[in-house]
C-alpha positions in Angstrom: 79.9 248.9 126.2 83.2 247.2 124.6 83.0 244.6 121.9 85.6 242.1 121.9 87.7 242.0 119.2 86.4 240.4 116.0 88.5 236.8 115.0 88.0 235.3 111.5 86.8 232.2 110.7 87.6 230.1 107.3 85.6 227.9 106.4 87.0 226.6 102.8 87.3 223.0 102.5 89.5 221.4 100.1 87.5 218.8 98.7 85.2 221.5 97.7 87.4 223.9 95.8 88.6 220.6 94.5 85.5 219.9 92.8 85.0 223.6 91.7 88.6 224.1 90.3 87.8 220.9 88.2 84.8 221.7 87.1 85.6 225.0 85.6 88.8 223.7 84.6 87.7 221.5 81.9 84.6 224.0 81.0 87.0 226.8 80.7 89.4 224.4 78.3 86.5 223.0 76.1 85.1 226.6 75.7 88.7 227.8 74.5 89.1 229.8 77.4 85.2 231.4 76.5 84.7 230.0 80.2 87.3 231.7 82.2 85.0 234.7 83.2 82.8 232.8 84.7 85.7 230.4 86.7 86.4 233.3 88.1 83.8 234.4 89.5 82.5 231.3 90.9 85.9 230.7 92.7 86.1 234.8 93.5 83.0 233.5 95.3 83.5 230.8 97.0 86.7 232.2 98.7 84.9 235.4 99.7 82.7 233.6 101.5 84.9 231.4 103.0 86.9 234.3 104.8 84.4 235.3 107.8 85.4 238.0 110.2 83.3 238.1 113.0 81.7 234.7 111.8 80.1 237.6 109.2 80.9 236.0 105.0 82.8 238.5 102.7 80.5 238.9 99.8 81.7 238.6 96.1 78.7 240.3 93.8 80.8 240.5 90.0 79.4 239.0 87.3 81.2 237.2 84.8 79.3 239.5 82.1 81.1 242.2 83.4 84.7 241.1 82.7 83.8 239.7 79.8 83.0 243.5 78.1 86.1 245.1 79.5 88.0 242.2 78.4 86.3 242.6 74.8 87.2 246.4 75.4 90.6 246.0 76.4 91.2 244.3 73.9 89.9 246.2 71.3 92.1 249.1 72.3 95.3 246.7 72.9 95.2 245.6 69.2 94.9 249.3 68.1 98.6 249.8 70.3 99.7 246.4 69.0 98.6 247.0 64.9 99.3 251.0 64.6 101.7 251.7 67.3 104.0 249.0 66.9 104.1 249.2 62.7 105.1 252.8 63.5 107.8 251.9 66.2 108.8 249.4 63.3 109.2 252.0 60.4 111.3 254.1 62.4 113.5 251.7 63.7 114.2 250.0 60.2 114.6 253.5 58.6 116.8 255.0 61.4 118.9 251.9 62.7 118.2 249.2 60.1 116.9 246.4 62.6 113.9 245.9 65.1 115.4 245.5 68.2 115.0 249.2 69.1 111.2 249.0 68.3 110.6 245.4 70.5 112.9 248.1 73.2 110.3 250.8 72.7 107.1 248.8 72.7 107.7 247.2 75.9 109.0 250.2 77.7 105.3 251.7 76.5 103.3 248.6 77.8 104.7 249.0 81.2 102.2 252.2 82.1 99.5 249.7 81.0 100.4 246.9 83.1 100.0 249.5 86.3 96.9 251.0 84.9 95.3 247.9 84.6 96.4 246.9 88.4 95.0 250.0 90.0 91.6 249.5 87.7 91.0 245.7 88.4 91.6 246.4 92.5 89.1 249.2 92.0 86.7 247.1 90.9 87.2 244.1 92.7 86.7 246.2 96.2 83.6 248.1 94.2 81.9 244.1 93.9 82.9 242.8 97.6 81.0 243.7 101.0 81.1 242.5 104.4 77.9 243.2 106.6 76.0 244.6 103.7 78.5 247.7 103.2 80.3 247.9 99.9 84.7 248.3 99.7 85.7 250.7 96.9 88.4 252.4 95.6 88.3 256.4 94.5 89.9 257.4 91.1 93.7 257.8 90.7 95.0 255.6 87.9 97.3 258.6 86.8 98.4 258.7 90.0 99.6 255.2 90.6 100.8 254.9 87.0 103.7 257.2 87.8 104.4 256.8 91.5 104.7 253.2 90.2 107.4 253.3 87.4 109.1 256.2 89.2 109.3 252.9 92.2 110.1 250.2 90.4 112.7 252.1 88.4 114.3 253.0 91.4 114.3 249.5 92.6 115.2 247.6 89.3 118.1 251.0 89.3 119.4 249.0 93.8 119.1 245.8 92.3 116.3 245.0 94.4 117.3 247.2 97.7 114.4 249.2 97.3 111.8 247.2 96.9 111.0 247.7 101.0 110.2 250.9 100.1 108.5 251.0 97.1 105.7 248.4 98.6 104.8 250.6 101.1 104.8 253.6 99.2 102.5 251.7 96.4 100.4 250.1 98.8 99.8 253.2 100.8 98.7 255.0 97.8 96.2 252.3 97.3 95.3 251.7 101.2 94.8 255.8 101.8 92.4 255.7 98.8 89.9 252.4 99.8 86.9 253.1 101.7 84.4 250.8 103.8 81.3 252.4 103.3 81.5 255.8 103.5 84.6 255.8 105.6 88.5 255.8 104.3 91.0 253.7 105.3 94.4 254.4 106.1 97.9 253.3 106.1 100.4 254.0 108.8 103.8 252.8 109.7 106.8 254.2 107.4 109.3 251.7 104.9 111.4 251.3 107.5 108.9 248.7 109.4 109.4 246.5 106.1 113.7 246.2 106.3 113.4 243.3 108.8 111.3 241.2 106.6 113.3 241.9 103.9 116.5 240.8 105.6 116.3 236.9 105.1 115.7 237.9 101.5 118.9 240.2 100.9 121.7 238.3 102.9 120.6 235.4 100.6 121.0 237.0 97.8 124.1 238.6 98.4 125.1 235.1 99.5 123.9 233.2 96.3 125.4 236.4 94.0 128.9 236.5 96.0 129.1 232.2 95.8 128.3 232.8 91.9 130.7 235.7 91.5 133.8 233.4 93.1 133.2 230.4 91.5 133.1 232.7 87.9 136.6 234.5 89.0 138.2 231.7 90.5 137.0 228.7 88.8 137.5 226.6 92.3 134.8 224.2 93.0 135.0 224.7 96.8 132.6 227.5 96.9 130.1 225.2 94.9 128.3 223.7 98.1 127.9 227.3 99.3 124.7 228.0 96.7 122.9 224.7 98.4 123.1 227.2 101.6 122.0 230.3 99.8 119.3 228.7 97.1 116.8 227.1 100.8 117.4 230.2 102.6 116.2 232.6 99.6 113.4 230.3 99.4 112.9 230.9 103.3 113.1 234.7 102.8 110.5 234.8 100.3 108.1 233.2 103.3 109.4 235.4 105.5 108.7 238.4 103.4 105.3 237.1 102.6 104.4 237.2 106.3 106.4 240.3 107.9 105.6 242.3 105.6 101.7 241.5 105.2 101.8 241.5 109.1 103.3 244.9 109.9 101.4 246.5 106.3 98.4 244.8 107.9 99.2 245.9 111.8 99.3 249.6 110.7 95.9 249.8 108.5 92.9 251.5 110.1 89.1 252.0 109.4 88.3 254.9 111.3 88.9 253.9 114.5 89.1 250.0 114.1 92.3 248.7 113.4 93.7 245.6 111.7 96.1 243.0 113.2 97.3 239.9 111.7 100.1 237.6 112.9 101.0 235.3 109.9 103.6 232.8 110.8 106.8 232.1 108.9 107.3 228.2 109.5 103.4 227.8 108.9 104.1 229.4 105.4 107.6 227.4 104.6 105.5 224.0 105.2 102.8 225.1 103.3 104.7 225.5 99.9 106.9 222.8 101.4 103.9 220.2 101.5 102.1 221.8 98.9 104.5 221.5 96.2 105.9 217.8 97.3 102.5 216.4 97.3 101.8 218.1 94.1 105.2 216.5 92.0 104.3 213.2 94.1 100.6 213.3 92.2 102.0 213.9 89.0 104.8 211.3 89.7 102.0 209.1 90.7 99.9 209.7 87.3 103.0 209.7 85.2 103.5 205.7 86.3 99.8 205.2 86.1 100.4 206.3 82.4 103.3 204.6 81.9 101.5 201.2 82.3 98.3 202.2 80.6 100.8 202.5 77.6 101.9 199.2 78.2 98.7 197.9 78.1 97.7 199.5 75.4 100.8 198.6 72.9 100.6 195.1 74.1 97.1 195.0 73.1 97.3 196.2 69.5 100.8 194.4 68.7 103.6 197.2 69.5 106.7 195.9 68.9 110.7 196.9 68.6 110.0 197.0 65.0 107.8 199.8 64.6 110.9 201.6 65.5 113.4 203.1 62.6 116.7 203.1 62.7 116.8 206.9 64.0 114.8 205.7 67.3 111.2 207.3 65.8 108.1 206.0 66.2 106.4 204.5 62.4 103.9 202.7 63.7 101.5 202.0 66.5 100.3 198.7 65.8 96.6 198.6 65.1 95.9 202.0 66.3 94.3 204.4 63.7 96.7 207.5 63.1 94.0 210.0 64.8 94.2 208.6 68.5 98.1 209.2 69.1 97.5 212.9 68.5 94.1 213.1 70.5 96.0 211.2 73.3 98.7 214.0 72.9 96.0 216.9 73.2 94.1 215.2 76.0 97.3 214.8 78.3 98.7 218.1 77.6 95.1 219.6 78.7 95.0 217.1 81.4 98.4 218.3 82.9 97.2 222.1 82.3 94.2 221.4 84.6 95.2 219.4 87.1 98.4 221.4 88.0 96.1 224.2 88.2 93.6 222.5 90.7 96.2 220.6 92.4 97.6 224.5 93.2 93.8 225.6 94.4 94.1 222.9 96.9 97.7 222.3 98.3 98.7 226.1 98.1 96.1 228.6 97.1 93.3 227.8 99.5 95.8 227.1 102.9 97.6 229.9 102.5 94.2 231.8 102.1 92.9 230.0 105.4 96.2 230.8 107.6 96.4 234.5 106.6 92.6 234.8 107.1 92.7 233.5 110.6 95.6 235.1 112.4 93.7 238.8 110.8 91.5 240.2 113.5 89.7 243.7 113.8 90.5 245.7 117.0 87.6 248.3 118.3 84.9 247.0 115.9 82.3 248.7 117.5 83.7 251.9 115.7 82.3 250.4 112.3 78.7 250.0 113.4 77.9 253.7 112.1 79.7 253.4 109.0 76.9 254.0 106.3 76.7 252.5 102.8 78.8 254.0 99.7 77.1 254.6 96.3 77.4 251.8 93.8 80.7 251.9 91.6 79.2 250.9 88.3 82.7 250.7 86.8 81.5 249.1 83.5 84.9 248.3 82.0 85.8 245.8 85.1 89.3 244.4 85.1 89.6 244.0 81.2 92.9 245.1 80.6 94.1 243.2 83.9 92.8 240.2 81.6 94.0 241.0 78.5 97.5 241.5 79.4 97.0 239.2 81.1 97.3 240.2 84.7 93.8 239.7 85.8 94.9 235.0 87.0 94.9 236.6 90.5 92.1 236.4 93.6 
């Protein structure tokens, strides 16, 4: 008997990850951050269970205990590389070239191995805390691994000025793909790099555009070639949709479970007016708020007897009427915390959670009858989480 293929549904609304976002916003800000653990694995959560292939929930079982210990670990061992191994980088570069730039040079040259060790580690243990069905994701060991295949990569693409970078996503995220499991049974990633140049097209011809318009106007100094960058600057912008969805489509089209296979048809233009709308109803918000603020200043200096004379002569402020000093400054604070957390919600509903809903339904599985015999994999315990992803901090990230 053949099982059609499986569809997924989405069922994340904004007004409720609204809500959430806000919620542990202002927790995570009044806790000095103390709170962030916990905001993430709420919203981990809610977006897990929002994605449904097969009308079946993704499952998001972390616990916010667990980051918190690798993040207390991480950073225990961070300030040992920090304190030691910087003051040594610093004593040899004052003795041997008599200034610190070589040491800063050194130092972040070091960190780099870090920043990929902690990206294999948190994936690891993010697919060791998900299921679908019932049936745990994980990732085997093979940090060394990915530590080197990864600078040896990105040097190579940093070395093309970017050319590279087709190839050095798939060969990253095959060494990742060939090394998840469902259950019991691995994964796999086919295709080659070469199924990744036609994404990346958009992306380079506006570049070469926006670098060739720069290089003229430097050489030549003739203001013609000026309108020339208001060509290349929407169309790099367009190119970084388009790589978003070619490449997560064919990466995506060429991933098997066994004998199920993955197929997703993310659309350009549905991406482009995502950001498009996103970020346009985001600055007309804060636009918005800004004039509301404006007049609540009004108010307020009208009501304790502002005036053009509690201005000196250099244009500063001496005076606020009635005010007591204090509230100024706690006005300060609270706006600046204010902005901080309502960007970030503002980006959880305009951006974050539509482009998580379009990608999640145009994925299907193909032949999902193969995974009914998958059986379940042995717990990851994995005590350290994705402390160093947090420490660095790389660990903001779904």
């Amino acid at each position: 008997m053949a099982f059609a293929d499986l569809t997924t549904d989405y069922k994340g609304a904004k007004g409720a990850i609204f809500r959430l976002a806000l919620a542990t916003g202002i927790r995570t800000v009044l806790t000095a951050g103390f709170y962030r653990f916990w905001m993430k694995t709420r919203m981990r959560r809610y977006y897990w269970s929002a994605i449904r292939p097969g009308g079946m929930p993704l499952e998001y079982v972390g616990r916010p205990t667990e980051k918190l210990l690798g993040f207390l670990t991480a950073v225990v061992f961070l300030a040992f590389y920090i304190g030691i191994v910087n003051l040594i980088l610093m004593f040899f570069s004052f003795s041997l070239f008599e200034g610190n730039t070589p040491a800063y040079a050194v130092s972040v040259v070091g960190i780099t191995p870090l920043i990929f060790f902690a990206q294999y580690r948190a994936r690891r243990y993010v697919l060791a805390r998900t299921r679908w069905r019932g049936i745990r994701f994980g990732l085997e060991p093979g940090v060394a691994g990915f530590v080197w295949r990864s600078l040896l990569h990105w040097g190579l693409t940093v070395l093309t000025a970017g050319l590279y970078w087709p190839v050095k996503t798939y060969w990253l995220e095959k060494y990742r793909t060939d090394r998840t499991f469902y259950g019991e049974q691995r994964m796999h990633q086919g295709g080659s790099w070469r199924m990744l140049i036609k994404p990346m097209l958009h992306l380079y011809l506006s570049a070469a555009l926006l670098a060739g318009t720069i290089g003229m106007l430097i050489a030549t100094e003739d203001p013609r070639f000026a309108p020339l960058i208001f060509i290349a600057v929407p169309w790099f912008f367009f190119g970084l949709a388009a790589w978003k969805a070619g490449s997560f489509r064919a990466l995506t089209n060429t991933k098997t479970i066994g004998e199920a296979r993955l197929k997703a048809s993310p659309r350009t233009g549905r991406i482009v007016g995502i950001y498009a709308g996103g970020w346009a109803a985001m600055g007309g918000i804060f636009i918005a708020a800004g004039i509301g603020v404006s007049i609540l200043f009004g108010i307020i200096f009208a009501a304790t007897g502002f005036a053009l004379e509690n201005i000196d002569e250099d244009g500063y402020l001496t005076t606020l009427g009635n005010l007591p000093a204090f509230v100024p400054i706690l006005f300060g604070i609270i706006t600046y915390f204010a902005i901080f957390i309502f960007w970030g919600v503002l980006k959880e509903v305009f951006i974050t959670l539509p482009v998580a809903q379009h990608f999640a339904e145009t994925t299907e599985i193909e032949n999902p009858q193969a995974l009914l015999g998958i059986k379940q994999r042995a717990r990851d315990e994995f005590a350290e989480a994705e402390g160093f992803a947090d420490a660095l901090p790389l660990g903001d990230a779904f």
